[in-house]
C-alpha positions in Angstrom: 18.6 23.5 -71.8 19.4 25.7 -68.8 22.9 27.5 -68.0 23.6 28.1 -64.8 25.1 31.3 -64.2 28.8 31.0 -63.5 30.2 33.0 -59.7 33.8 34.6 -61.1 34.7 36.2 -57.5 36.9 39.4 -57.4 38.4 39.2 -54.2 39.1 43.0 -53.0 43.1 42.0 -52.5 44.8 41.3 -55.7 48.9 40.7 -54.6 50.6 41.0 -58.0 54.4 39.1 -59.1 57.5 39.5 -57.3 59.1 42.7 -59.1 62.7 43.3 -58.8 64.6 45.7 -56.2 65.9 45.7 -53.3 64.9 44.2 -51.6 62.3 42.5 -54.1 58.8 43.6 -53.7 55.1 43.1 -54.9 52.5 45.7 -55.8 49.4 45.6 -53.5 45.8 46.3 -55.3 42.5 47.1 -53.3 39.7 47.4 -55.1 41.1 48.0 -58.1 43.4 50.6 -57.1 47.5 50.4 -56.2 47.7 51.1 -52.8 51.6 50.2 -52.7 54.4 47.7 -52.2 54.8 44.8 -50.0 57.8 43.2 -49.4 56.3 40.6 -47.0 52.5 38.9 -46.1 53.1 41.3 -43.1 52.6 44.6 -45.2 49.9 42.7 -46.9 47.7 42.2 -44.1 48.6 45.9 -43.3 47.7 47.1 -46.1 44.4 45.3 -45.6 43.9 46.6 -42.3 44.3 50.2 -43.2 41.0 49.9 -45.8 39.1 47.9 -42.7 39.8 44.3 -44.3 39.8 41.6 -41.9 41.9 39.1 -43.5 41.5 35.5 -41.7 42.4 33.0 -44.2 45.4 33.8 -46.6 44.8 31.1 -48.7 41.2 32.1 -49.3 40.9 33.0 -53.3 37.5 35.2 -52.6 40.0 37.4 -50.3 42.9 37.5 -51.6 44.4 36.6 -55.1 48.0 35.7 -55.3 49.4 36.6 -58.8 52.9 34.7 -59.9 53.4 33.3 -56.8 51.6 32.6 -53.4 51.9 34.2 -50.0 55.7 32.5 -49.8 56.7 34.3 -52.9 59.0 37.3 -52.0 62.1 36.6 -54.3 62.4 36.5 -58.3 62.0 33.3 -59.7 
């Protein structure tokens, strides 16, 4: 019998859960490393752009990983 050799992809974005504050906020990973707070999509895509990651599909799980939430997740649940 053969295994196949299962793909996990890491996508370099990892968006982690709403945390609270105020306003309420989500930490931003890159590669592995925090590279801040994003308190909307728009300071994810920023973020992205500032490490020369063209991000063109936000529902894309090999570019971005939503943790807790997806892109229309900025509040506490």
């Amino acid at each position: 019998m053969t295994e196949a050799a299962l793909h996990i992809s890491r996508p370099r974005i990892l968006v982690l859960a709403v945390q609270p504050g105020s306003p309420p906020f989500r930490i931003v990973e890159i590669d592995g490393e925090v590279v801040g707070e994003a308190k909307t999509v728009i300071d994810v895509l920023e973020a992205a752009a500032a490490f020369g990651i063209s991000v063109h599909d936000l529902d894309d799980p090999d570019v971005v990983r939503w943790v807790g939430g997806d892109k229309f997740t900025w509040t506490v649940h």
